[in-house]
N, C-alpha and C positions, 0 to 999 in steps of 0.2 A: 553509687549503685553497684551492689557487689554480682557476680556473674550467675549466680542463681534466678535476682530481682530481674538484674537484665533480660536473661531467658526468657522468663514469665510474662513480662512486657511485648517482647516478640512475637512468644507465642498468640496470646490474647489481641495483637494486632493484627497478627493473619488471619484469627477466626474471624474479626471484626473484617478485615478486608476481601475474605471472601462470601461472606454473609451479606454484609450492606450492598458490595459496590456494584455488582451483578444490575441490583433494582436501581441503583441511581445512574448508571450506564443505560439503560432502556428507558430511565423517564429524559436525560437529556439529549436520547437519539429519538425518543418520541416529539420530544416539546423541537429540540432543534433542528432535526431534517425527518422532518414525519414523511415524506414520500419513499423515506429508506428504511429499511427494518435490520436490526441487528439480534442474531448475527447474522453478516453476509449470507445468501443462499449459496454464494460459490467455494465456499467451504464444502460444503458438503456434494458438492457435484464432481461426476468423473473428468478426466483430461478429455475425453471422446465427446460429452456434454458440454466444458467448454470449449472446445474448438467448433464444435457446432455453435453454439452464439456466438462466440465472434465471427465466424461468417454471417451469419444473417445479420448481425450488426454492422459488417464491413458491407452486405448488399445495401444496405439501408444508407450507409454513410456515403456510398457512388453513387447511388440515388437523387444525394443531397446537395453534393457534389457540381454532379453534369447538369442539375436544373438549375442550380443555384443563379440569380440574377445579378447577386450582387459581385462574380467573380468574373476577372476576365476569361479570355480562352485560355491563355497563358498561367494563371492562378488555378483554373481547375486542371491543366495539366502535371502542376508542377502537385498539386493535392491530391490529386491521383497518384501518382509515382511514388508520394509520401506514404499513401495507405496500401500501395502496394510492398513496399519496404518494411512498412509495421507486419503485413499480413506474413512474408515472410521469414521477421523476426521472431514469430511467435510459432509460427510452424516449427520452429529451428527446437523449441520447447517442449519439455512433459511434466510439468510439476505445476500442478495446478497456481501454486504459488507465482509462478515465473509466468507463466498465461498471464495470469491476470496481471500483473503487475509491469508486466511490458506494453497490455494493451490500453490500460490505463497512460501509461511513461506515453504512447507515442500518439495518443488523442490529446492529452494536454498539451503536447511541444505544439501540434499542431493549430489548436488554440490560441497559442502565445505568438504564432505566426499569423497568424491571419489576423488576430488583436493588434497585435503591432502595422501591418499592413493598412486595416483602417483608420488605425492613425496618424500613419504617414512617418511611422516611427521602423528600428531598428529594433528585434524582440532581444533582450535583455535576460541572454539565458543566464547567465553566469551571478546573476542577482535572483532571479529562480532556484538557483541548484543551491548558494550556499544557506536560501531558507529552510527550503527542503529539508536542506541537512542538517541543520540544526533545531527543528521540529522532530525529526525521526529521532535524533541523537537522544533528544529530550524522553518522548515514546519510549523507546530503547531503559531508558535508565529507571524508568519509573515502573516497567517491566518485568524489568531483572529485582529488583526491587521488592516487587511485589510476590517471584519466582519465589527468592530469598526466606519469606517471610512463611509461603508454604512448604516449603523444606523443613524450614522448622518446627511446623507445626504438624511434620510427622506427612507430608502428601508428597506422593510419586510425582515428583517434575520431571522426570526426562526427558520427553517429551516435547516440554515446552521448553528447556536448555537448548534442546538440538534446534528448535526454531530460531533461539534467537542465537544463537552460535550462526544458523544463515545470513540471519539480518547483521551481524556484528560484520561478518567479511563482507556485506554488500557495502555499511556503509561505509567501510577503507577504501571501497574503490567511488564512489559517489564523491570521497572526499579526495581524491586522488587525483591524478592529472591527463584520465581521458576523454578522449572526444564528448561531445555535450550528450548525445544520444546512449552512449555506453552509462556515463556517470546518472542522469535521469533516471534509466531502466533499472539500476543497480536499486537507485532511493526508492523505487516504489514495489519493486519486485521484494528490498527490505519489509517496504510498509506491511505488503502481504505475510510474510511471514509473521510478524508482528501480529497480525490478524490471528494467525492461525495461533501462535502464541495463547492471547489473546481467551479465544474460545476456549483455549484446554483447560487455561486458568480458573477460567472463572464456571467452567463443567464439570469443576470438583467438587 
């Protein structure tokens, strides 16, 4: 295939990728998790907007918490301190990106803790984070990928470079060697960016 053929292969596959995959993206988030709608609403929300939801989700979540039955005193204290740490973490934040993706990061660890509690088990973070990471990496690749392909079919990606230039340094550190909470928050504060990615791509 000589470099002109090639080209026109490329080209003809980004118009093809950004034509088709748009509707096949909404019919397998319709059929697969029809309670979700894409894209995300938090995309389009201020940092002021979400930090108001996440409080009313964090009143909701002490709520759920201190009536909970099936937690000791001890468990809902120690899940309390948890949600006060997440609530903290995310104050620490302004990018809507990093919101979300931290408050996601520290509702699943707590998940995987209280999962493993009722089993009577040890939570297994360190077999969580390297799927993680090799799910995002995967994301990541088919991304840029796809960035690549609008490049060359003449569309302004900057945009969406600069996102995934985020998600690229999060997941070095995801993949890295700090504490379980640092490397989590990295993989999903990635995912978000990826999100945002994501929408710009295919809003061309």
């Amino acid at each position: 295939m000589n470099r002109r053929t090639a080209l026109l292969v490329a080209v003809i596959t980004a118009v093809v990728a950004l034509t088709v995959m748009p509707a096949l993206a909404e019919e397998s988030s319709a059929a697969d998790r029809p309670e979700r709608r894409y894209p995300p609403a938090w995309v389009d929300q201020t940092v002021a907007e979400l930090h108001d939801r996440v409080a009313e989700r964090a009143e909701a979540a002490e709520e759920r918490i201190t009536t909970s039955p099936r937690l000791t005193e001890d468990q809902k204290a120690a899940a309390l301190e948890n949600l006060d740490e997440a609530l903290e973490a995310i104050a620490a934040v302004d990018e809507p990106a990093e919101i979300v993706g931290t408050a996601l990061s520290r509702r699943q660890l707590q998940r995987i803790e209280w999962r493993a509690i009722r089993n009577g088990e040890a939570p297994d973070y360190e077999r969580h984070i390297a799927r993680d990471v090799s799910g995002a990496t995967l994301r990541f690749e088919h991304l840029s990928t796809i960035a690549t392909w609008a490049e060359v079919a003449g569309r302004d990606v900057t945009a969406v470079t600069e996102y995934l230039d985020e998600a690229s340094v999060l997941l070095e550190v995801a993949d890295g060697d700090g504490g379980v909470e640092e490397r989590h928050d990295a993989i999903h504060i990635a995912r978000a960016w990826m999100t945002k990615a994501h929408v710009t791509l295919f809003a061309m």
